[in-house]
N, C-alpha and C positions, 0 to 999 in steps of 0.2 A: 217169533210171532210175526206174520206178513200183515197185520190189521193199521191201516193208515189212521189217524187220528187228524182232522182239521180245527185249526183254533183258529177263528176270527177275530180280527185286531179291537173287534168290541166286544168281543167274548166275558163274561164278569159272573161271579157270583157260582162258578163249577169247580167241585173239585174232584182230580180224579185218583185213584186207589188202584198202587200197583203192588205187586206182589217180588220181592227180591230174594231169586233162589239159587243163588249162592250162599257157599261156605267161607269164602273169600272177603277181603274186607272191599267195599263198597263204599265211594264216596263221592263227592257233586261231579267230579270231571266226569268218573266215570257214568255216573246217572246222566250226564248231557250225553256221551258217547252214546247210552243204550236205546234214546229216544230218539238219538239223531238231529239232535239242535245243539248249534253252537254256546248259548248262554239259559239259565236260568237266573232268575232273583231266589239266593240259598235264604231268605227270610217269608218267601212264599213256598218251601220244601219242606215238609217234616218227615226224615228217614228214623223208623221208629220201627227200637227192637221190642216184640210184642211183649214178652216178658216182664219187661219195664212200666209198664199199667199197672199192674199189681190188679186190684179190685175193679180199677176201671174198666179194666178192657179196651179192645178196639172200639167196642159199639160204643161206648160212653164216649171216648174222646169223640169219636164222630161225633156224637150230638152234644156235646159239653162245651168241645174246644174249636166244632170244625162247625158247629151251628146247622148242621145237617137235621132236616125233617125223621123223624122217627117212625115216620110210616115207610121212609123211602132206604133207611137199616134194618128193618123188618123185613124188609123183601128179599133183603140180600143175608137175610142173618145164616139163613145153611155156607152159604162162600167165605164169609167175614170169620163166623165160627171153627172153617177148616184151616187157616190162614196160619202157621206158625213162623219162627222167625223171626224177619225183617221186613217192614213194608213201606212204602214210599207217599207219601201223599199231599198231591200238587194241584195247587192253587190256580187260575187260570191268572192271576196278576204275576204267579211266574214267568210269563214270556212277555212282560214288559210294553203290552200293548200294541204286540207286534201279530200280525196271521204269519202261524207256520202251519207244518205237517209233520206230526210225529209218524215215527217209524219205532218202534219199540220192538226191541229183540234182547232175546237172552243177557242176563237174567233175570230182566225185567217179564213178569204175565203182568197184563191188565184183569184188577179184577171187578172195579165198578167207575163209572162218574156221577157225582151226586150232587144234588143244586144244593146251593146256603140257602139257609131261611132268612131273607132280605129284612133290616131292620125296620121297625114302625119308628117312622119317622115323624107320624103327623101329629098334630097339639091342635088342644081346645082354645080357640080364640081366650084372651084374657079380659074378663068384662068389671075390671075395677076402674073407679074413677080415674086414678092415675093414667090407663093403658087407652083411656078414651081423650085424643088429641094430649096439648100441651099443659104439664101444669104450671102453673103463677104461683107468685110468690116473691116475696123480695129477697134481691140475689142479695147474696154475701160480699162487702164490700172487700176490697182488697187488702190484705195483712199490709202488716210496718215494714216499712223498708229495709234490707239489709245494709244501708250503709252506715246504720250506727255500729252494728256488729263490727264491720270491714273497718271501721273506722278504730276500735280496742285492741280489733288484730294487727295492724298496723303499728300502732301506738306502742305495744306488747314487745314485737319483733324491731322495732328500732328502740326500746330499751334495753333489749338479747345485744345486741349490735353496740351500744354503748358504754352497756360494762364488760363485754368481752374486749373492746381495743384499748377501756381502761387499764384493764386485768395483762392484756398481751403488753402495753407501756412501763407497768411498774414490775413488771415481771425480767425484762428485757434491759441491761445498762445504758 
């Protein structure tokens, strides 16, 4: 495959969908070799034999597990649908925030890149008494001291100490 691929060191939220055809076992050294980059992060890699979905599918995990919009696996569902095998699919926080250039060749095909659906982050102001400035109150005074405690532990452990050198005296001619 001659298709260069550029990832910007701000790149975020892409993931892209490659197709692994070989018969051969396949695994991250070799997946860096096929792109043409020295490193990935293997916790932004999911090499997934399709088989292993059972019911889900590919399309499911894309939108279940990879948060992928389901208008944008609808479009690809004729590609995704012919897909058997083994397939690869990489997160842009794989390249560690770095811009490279993939070069992806056998037995890597590309077969999509598809944006996350970015989480809703935003919240409804909180309009209870508490969340408006400081609330008053009379604080809580300060607990009892531990030194009466420290003080039985002590007392406890030097009575350990004084029947043991009794015990070791009348034990000893």
């Amino acid at each position: 495959m001659s298709t260069q691929m550029r990832i910007t060191a701000t790149e975020h939220g892409v993931v892209r969908l490659f197709a692994i055809e070989t018969a051969q076992a396949f695994d991250h050294d070799a997946l860096c070799a096929a792109l043409g980059v020295e490193t990935l992060d293997p916790k932004q890699v999911d090499m997934i034999t399709l088989k292993d979905l059972d019911e889900l599918g590919l399309e499911g995990y894309l939108a279940l597990g990879m948060g992928i919009e389901p208008s944008e696996i609808e479009a690809m569902r004729p590609q995704i649908k012919a897909l058997k095998g083994d397939v690869v699919l990489i997160r842009s926080a794989a390249f560690g925030g770095q811009a490279v250039t993939l070069n992806p060749k056998a037995p890597l095909r590309w077969i999509a890149t598809f944006g996350e659906v970015p989480l809703d982050t935003t919240s409804t102001p909180m309009k209870t008494a508490s969340a408006q400035g400081t609330v008053s109150g009379v604080t809580p005074s300060d607990g009892p001291s531990n030194t009466k405690v420290l003080f039985w532990i002590l007392a406890a452990f030097a009575l350990i100490v004084a029947i043991t050198i009794s015990m070791f005296i009348r034990i000893t001619p």
